[in-house]
N, C-alpha and C positions, 0 to 999 in steps of 0.2 A: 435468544438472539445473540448471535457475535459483537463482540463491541469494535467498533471500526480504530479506534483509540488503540485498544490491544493488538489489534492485529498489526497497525502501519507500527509499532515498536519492534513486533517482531518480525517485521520484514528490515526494515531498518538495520538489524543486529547483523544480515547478512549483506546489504549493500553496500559496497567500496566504497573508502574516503574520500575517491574520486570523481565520484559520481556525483559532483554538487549539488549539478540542477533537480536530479530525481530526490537526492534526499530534501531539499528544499522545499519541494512540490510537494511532498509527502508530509514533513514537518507540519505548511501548511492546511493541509486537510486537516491533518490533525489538531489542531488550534479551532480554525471552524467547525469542525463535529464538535465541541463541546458547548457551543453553542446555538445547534440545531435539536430542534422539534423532534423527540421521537417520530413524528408521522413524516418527516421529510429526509430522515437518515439513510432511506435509497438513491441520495441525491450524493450525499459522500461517498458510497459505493460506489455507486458508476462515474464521480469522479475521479477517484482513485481507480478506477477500471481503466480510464480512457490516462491516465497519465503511465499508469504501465505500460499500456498498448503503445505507447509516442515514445516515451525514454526507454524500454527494450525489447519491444519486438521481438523477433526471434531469440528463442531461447538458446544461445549459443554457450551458456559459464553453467557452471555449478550452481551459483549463488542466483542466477537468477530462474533458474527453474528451480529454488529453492523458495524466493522469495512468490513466486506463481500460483506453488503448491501450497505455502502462506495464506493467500489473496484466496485460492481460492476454499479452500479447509482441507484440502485432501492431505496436508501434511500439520502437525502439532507446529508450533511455536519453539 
């Protein structure tokens, strides 16, 4: 199983400085998965699913069909 922790870092590496609000939202998740239930870690997934979908949307830069293919495994870290 993917750890949700590893993954929003390496989405992270690729999201602008100015992106405050998304890395903030992500940040957070991440602080809470560490203190989530293995049996309920599908819940910071499709948390962080649905803050993707709200802060980028179409996949218009580099970085964030970078960060997608992150999220979703089809691309390494």
């Amino acid at each position: 199983m993917r750890d949700i922790s590893q993954v929003i870092d390496a989405m992270l590496k690729h999201v602008p400085a100015d992106w405050t609000a998304l890395r903030v939202q992500l940040e957070e998740i991440k602080r809470g998965a560490a203190y989530c239930a293995p049996e309920a870690m599908g819940r910071c997934w499709r948390k962080t699913y649905k803050v993707l979908e709200n802060e980028i949307g179409a996949l218009q830069f580099p970085w964030q069909r970078r960060v997608a293919g992150i999220f979703s495994g089809k691309e390494t870290p």
